[in-house]
C-alpha positions as CSV (number, residue, x, y, z in Angstrom):
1,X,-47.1,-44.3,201.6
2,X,-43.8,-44.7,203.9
3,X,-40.7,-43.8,201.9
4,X,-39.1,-47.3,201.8
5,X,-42.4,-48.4,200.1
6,X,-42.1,-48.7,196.2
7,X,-43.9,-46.3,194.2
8,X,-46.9,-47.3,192.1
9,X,-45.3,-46.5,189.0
10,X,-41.6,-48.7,189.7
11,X,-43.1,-52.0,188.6
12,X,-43.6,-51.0,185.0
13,X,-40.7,-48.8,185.1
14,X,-38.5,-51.6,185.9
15,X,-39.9,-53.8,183.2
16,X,-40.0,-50.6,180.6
17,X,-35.9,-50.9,181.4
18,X,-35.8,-54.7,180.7
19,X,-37.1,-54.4,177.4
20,X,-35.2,-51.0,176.8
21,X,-32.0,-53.2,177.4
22,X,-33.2,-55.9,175.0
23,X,-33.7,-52.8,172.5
24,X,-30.5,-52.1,172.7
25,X,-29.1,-55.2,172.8
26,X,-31.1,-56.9,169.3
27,X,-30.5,-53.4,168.1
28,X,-26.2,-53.6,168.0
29,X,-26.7,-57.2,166.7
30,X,-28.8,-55.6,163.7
31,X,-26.6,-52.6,163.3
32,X,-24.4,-52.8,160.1
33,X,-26.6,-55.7,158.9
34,X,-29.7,-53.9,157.4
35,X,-29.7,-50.1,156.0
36,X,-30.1,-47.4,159.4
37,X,-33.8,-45.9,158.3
38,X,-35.1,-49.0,156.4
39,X,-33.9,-50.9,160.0
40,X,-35.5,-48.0,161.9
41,X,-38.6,-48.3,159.8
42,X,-38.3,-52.3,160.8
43,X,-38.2,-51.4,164.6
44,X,-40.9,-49.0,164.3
45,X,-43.3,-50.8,162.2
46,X,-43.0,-53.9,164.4
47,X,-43.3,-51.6,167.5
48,X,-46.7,-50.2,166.1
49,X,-47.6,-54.2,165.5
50,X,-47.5,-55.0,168.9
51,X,-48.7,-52.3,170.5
52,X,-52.2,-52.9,168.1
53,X,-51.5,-56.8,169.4
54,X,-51.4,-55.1,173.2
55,X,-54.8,-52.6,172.6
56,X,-56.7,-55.8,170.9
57,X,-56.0,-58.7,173.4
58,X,-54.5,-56.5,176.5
59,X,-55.5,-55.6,179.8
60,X,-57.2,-52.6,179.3
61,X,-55.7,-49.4,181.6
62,X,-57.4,-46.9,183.7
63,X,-59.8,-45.1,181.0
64,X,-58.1,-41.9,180.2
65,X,-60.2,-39.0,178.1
66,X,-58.6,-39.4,174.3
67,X,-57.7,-35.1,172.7
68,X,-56.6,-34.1,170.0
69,X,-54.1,-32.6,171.9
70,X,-52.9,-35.6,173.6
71,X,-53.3,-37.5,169.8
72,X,-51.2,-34.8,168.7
73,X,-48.3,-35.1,171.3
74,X,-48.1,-38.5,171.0
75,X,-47.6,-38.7,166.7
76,X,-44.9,-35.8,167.8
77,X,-43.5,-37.8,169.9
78,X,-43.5,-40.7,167.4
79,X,-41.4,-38.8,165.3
80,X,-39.0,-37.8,168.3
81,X,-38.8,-41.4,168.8
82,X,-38.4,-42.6,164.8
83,X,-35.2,-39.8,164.1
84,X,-33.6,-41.1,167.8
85,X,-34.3,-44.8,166.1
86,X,-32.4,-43.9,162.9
87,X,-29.5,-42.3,164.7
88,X,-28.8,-45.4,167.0
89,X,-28.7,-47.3,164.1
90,X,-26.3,-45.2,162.4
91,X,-24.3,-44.8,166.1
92,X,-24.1,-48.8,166.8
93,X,-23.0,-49.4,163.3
94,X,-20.0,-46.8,163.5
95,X,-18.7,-48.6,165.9
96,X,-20.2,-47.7,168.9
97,X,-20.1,-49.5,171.9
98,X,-24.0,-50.7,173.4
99,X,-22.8,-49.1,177.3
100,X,-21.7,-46.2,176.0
101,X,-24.7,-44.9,173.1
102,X,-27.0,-46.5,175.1
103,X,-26.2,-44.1,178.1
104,X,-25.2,-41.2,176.3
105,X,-28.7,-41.8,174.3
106,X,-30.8,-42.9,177.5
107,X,-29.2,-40.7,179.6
108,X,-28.5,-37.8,177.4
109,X,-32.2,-38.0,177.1
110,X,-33.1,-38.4,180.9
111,X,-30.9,-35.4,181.8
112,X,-32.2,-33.0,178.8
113,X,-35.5,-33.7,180.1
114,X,-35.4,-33.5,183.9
115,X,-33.6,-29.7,183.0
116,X,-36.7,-29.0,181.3
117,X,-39.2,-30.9,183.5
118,X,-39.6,-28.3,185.8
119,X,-40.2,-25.5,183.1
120,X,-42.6,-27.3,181.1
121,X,-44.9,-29.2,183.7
122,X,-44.2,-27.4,186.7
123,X,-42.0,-30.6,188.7
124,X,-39.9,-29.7,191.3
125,X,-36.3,-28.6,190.8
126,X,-35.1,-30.7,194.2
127,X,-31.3,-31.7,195.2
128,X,-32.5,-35.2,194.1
129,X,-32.7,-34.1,190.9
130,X,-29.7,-32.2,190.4
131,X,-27.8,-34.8,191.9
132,X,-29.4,-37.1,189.2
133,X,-28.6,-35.0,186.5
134,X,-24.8,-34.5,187.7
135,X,-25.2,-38.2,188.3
136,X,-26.2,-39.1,184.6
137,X,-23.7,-37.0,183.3
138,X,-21.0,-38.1,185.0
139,X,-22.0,-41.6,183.7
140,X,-22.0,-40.5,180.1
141,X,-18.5,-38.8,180.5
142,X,-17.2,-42.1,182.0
143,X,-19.1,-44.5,179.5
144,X,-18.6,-43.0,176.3
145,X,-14.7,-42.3,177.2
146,X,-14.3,-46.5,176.3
């Protein structure tokens, strides 16, 4: 594939940032309006609704061999993703600006994991990716300085 050519995997990417920016956005308007874990609980609930909706009506994917393993990473990563839910709540209703938790959460989170990529699946460490990671800091030193 020549370089200028976008990768298979930038499509859904894109649209996984869309929605990611809705999140955010519905998420501020909802901060300070409903309790933080009962508004997490909300979010997540609804999120496990339509991803049911998705698996009975969707498009079905590539079939990929189900584990235990991989059933068991996922619910861990449910939780990662419920505690983060519950803090962005109680973030955006302290006052925090949507640019700057959103970054220091998105990015935070982007940075944390490309330093641990590499020991954990292997991935290149490349001057891309440091430059990224200096890159994403920097934007969360700038951003959450508002």
């Amino acid at each position: 594939m020549p370089p200028s050519s976008p990768l298979p995997w930038s499509a859904p990417a894109l649209g996984a940032a869309v929605f990611i920016a809705l999140h955010y956005l519905l998420l501020r308007a909802a901060s300070g309006r409903v309790e933080d874990r009962l508004g997490a609980l909300v979010l997540e609930t609804t999120a496990a609704l339509g991803i049911a909706l998705s698996l009975a009506i969707g498009v079905r994917s590539a079939s990929v061999p189900t584990t235990r393993s991989g059933l068991a990473l996922a619910a861990a990563s449910g939780l990662a993703i419920s505690f983060a839910s519950v803090l962005m709540f109680a973030a955006l209703r302290r006052g925090g600006p949507v640019a700057a938790t959103g970054t220091i959460v998105l990015g935070g989170g982007v940075v944390l994991s490309a330093i641990a990529a590499p020991w954990l699946f292997g991935e290149a460490i490349t001057l891309r990716r440091l430059v990224g990671v200096c890159l994403g800091v920097a934007a969360m030193a700038v951003l959450s300085r508002e």
